[in-house]
C-alpha positions as CSV (number, residue, x, y, z in Angstrom):
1,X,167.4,112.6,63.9
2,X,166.7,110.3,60.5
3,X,164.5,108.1,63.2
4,X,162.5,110.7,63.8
5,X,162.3,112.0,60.3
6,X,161.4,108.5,59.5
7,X,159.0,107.7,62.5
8,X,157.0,111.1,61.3
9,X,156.6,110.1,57.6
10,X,155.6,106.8,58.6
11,X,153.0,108.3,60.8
12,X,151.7,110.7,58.2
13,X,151.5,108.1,55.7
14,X,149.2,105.7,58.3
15,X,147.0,108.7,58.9
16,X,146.6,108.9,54.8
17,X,145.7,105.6,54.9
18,X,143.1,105.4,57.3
19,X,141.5,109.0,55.8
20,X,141.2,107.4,52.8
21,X,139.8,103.9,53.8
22,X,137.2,106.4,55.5
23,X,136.2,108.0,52.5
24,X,136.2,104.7,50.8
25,X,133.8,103.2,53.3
26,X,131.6,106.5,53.2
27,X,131.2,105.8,49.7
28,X,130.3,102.1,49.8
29,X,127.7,102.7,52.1
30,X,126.2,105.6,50.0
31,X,125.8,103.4,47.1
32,X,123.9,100.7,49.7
33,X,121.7,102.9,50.8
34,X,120.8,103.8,47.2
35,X,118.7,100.8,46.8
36,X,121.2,99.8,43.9
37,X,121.7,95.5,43.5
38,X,124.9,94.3,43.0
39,X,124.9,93.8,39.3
40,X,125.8,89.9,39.2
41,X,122.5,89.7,40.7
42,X,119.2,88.8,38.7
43,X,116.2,90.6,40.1
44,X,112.6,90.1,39.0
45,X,109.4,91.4,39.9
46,X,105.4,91.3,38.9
47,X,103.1,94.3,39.3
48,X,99.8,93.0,40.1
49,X,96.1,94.3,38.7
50,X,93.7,95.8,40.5
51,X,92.9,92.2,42.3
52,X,95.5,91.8,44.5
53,X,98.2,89.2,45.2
54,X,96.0,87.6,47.2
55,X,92.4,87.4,44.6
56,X,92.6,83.7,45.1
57,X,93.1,83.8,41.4
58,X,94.9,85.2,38.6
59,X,97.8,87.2,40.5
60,X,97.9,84.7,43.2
61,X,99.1,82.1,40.7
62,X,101.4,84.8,39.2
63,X,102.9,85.2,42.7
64,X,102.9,81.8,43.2
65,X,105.4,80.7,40.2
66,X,107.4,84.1,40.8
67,X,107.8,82.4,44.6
68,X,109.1,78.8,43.1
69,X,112.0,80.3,41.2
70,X,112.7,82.4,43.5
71,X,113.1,79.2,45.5
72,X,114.8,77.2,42.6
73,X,117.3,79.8,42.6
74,X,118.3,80.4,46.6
75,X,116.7,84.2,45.8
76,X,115.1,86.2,48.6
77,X,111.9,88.2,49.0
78,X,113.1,91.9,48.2
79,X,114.3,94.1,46.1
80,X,117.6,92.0,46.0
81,X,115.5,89.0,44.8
82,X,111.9,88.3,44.0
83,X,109.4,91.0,45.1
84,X,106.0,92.0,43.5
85,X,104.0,95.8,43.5
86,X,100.3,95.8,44.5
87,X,98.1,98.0,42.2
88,X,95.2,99.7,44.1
89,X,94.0,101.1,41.2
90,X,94.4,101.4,37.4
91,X,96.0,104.5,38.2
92,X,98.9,102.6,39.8
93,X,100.0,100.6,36.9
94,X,102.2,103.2,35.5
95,X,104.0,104.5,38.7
96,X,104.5,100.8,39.6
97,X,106.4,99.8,36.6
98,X,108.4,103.0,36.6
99,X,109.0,101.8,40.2
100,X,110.5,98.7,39.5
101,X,112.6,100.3,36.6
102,X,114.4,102.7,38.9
103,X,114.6,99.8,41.5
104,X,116.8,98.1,39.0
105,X,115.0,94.8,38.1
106,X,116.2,92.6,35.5
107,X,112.4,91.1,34.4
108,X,109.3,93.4,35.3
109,X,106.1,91.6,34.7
110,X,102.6,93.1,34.6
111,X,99.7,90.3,35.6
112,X,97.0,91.1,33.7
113,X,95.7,92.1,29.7
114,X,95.1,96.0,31.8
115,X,98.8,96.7,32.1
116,X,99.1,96.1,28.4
117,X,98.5,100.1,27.9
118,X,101.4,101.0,31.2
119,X,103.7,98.1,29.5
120,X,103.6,100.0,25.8
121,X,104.5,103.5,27.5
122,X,107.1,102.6,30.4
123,X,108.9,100.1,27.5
124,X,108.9,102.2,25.5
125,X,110.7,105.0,27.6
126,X,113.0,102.3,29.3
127,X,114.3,100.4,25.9
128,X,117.2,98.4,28.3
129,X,114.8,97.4,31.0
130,X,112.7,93.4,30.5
131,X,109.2,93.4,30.6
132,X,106.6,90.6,30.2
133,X,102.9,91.1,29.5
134,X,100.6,88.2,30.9
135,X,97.3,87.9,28.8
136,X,98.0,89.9,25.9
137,X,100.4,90.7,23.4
138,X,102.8,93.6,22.3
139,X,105.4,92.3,19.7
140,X,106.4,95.5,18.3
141,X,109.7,95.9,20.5
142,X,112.3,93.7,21.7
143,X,112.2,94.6,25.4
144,X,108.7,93.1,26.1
145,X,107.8,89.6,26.0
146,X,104.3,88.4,25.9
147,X,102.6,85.3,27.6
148,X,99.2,84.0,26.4
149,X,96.8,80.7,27.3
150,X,94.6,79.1,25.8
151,X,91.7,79.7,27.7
152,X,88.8,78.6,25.1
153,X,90.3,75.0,25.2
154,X,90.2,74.9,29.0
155,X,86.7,76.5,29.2
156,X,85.3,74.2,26.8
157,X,86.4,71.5,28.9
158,X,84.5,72.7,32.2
159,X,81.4,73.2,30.1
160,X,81.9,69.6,29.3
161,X,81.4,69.7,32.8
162,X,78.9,71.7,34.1
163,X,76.7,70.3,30.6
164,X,76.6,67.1,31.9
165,X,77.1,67.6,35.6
166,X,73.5,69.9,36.1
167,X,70.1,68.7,36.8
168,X,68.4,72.0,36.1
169,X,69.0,72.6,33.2
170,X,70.2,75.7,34.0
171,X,74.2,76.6,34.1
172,X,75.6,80.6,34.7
173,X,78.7,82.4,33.7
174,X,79.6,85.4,35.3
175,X,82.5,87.6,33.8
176,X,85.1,90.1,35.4
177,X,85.0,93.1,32.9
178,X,84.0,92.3,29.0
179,X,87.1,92.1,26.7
180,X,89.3,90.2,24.3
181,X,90.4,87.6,27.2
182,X,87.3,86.9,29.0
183,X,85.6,86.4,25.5
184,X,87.7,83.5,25.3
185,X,86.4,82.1,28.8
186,X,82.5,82.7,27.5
187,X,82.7,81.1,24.0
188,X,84.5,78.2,25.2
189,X,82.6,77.4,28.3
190,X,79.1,78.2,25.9
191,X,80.8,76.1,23.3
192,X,81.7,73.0,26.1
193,X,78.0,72.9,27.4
194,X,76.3,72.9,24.3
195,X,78.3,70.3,23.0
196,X,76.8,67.5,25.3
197,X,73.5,70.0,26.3
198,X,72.2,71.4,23.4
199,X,69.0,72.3,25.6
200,X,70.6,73.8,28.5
201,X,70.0,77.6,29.4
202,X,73.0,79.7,29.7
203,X,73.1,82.9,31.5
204,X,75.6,85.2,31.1
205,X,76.4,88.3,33.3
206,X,79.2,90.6,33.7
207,X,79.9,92.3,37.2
208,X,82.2,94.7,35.1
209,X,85.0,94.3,37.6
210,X,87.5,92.0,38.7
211,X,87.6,92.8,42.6
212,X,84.2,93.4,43.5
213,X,82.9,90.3,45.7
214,X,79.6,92.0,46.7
215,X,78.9,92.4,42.6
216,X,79.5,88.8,42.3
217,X,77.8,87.3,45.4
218,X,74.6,89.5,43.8
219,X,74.9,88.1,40.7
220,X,74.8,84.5,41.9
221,X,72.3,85.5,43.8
222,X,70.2,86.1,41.1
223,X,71.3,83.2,39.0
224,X,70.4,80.5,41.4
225,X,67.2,82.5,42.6
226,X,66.2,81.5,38.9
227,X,67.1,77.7,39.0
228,X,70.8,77.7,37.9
229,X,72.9,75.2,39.6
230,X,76.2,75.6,38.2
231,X,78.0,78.5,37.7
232,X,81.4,79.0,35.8
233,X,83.3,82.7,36.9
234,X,85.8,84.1,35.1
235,X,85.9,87.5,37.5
236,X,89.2,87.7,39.5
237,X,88.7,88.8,42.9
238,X,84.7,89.1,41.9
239,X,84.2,85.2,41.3
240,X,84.7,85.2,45.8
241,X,81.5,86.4,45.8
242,X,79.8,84.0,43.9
243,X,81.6,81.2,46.2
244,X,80.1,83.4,49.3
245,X,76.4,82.6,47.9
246,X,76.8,79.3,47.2
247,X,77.9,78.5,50.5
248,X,75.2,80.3,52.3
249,X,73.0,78.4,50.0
250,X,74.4,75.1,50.6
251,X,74.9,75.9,54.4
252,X,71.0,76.4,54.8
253,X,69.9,73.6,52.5
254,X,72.8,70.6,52.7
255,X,70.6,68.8,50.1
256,X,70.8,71.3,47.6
257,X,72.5,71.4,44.7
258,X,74.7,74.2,44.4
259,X,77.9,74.4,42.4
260,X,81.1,76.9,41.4
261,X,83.5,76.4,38.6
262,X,86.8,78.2,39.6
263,X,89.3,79.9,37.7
264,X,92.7,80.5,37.0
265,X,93.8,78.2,39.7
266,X,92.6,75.2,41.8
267,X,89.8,76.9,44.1
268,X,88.5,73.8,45.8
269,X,89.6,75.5,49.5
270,X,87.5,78.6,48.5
271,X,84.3,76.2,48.5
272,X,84.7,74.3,51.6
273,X,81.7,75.0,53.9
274,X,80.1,73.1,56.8
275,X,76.6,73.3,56.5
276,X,73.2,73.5,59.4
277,X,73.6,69.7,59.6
278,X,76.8,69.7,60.9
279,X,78.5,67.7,57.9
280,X,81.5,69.1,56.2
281,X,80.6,70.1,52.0
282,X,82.5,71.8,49.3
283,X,80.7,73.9,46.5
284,X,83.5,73.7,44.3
285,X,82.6,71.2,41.1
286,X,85.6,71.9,39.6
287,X,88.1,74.6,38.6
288,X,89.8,75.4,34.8
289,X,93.1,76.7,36.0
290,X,95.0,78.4,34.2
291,X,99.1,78.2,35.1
292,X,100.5,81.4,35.3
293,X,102.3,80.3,38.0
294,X,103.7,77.6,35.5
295,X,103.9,80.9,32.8
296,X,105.7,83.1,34.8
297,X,108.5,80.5,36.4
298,X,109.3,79.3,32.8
299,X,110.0,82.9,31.6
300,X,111.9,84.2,34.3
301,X,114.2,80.8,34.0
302,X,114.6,81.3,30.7
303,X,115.6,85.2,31.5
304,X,118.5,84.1,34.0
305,X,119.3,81.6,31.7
306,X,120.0,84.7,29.2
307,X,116.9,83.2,26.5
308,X,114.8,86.4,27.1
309,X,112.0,85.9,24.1
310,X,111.7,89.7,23.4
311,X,109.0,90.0,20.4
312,X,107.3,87.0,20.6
313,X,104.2,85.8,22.3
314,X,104.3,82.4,24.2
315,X,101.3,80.3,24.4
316,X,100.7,78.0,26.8
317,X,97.5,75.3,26.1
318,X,96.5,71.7,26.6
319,X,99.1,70.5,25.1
320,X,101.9,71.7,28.1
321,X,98.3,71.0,30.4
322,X,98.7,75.3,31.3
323,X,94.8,74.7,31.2
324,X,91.9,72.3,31.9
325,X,90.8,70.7,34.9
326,X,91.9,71.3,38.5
327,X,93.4,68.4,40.5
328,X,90.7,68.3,42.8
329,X,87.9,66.3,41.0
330,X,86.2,64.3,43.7
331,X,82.2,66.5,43.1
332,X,82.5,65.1,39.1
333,X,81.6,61.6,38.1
334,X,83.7,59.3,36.4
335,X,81.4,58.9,33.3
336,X,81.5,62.8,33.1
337,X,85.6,62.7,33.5
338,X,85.8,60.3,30.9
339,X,84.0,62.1,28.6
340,X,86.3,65.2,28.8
341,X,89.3,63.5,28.6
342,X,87.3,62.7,24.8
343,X,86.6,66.0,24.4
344,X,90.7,67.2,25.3
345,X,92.0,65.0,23.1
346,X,90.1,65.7,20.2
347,X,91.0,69.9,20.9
348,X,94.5,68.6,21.0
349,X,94.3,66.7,17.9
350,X,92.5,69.1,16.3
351,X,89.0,67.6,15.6
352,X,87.7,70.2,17.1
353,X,88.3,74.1,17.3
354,X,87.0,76.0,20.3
355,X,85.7,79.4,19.5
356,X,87.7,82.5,20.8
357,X,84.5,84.5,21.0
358,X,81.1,84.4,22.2
């Protein structure tokens, strides 16, 4: 009889058991499917402008440093790692962020001076979540970090370029949308090429968007319909436009002179075209990148690392080389290369101060 007894409560208390490992289970697999990270995990993400991850340009490079540490750190693509939101439109900046807040990232950045407005609201609602504004500055809270360049210095220095580099006379600069940032791409460039060219012609248009290729490829157009050979863009997704016409240009006419100066980051793939003559040419004279790539890595290692520089603005210049001339300088002469590596090191010692605007 006491085995029985005995045999019985042992059974019951087996059948507790396994009731409760299922509700235990059940409940680990509801919090999976929340979308919740396991909290020793440090998650960041980047919500892109209207260009795209893939302009070729500013948010590229973003992505592109956002996808070395997440390789420096054995991270994965996803919600559990390193991701990134696309923004259609201007409208999307807002539901993006909030997005990545709810998603539980660690450091949320917004690529691009237009998600300054989206960064000041969603911060402000979401004082325990990390943000970090690329191209502008918000220093009136401790949750949001701001990153800015030094894009007058580098500008000057590829108007050193296209000043010396163009046999028209003629040089263009065609800007994304009008504002404190691309101000600083105009007066510098202006500034560079009327250093060494006081009687060059500058044209300056605006395609008042930053991911409207057809705007820009018109623009070009037009600027080398009137003689212009070289042409500096500081337009996003726009400037692949003005790439597209000097192409055509230089696949109907080989001899031609026809130049681009890219931005942001190194565009010499962008102006590889072979031509009616069956020779392989590239349009691209130069480009002044701009590391955000080298930006955004830094920050988020400094993040993990627990350093999170809530408050203050970080600016990158020539001095940590986040801007100046591409790698790819085989279209420039050497004279001309040795001439802005005077013209850097006088910025840098302070001989000379590039204007911020035009």
């Amino acid at each position: 009889m006491k085995k029985r007894t005995f045999a019985l409560a042992l059974t019951m208390i087996l059948a507790s058991a396994v009731f409760l490992g299922a509700c235990g289970g059940s409940d680990s697999s509801s919090d999976k499917s929340s979308g919740k990270k396991d909290d020793d995990k440090f998650t960041v993400a980047m919500v892109t402008d209207t260009g795209g991850v893939d302009d070729r340009s500013f948010n590229q490079s973003a992505w592109e440093g956002l996808q070395k540490f997440g390789e420096a750190n054995d991270m994965e693509k996803g919600q559990d790692g390193y991701n990134y939101l696309q923004s259609s439109s201007e409208a999307d900046y807002k539901t993006n962020l909030n997005t990545a807040v709810r998603s539980g990232y660690d450091l949320i950045f917004g690529i691009g001076y237009k998600l300054k407005d989206a960064i000041e609201d969603v911060s402000k609602q979401n004082p325990d979540s990390q943000f970090a504004l690329v191209d502008d500055t918000i220093t009136d809270r401790d949750n949001v970090a701001s990153i800015g360049f030094k894009d007058n210095d580098g500008s000057y220095l590829v108007g050193v370029v296209a000043g010396l580099t163009t046999k028209s006379n003629k040089v263009g600069f065609v800007g994304g949308v009008k504002g404190e940032v691309i101000d600083r791409f105009e007066a510098g460039f202006t500034a560079g090429v009327k250093a060494v060219n006081p009687n060059a012609e500058i044209d300056v248009q605006y395609a008042n968007d930053f991911a409207k290729a057809d705007k820009g490829q018109q623009i070009a157009s037009t600027m080398y319909s009137n003689g212009v050979d070289v042409i500096f863009h500081a337009a996003g997704g726009t400037g692949n436009g003005v790439f597209a016409e000097a192409k055509n240009l230089k696949k109907k006419d080989p001899s031609r002179d026809v130049w681009v100066i890219g931005v942001d980051r190194d565009q010499w793939d962008e102006g590889k075209v072979k031509a009616n003559d069956g020779k392989e040419y590239n349009v691209t004279l130069t480009s002044e990148i701009k590391r955000v790539d080298i930006a955004v890595e830094d920050l988020a290692t400094r993040t993990k690392a627990g350093d999170f520089p809530g408050g203050e603005k970080i600016e990158y210049g020539l001095d940590k080389d986040a801007v100046g001339l591409s790698e790819h300088q085989d279209n420039i002469s050497k004279d001309v290369l040795k001439t802005v590596d005077e013209y850097k090191q006088k910025i840098v010692d302070g001989e000379i101060k590039v204007p911020e605007k035009p």
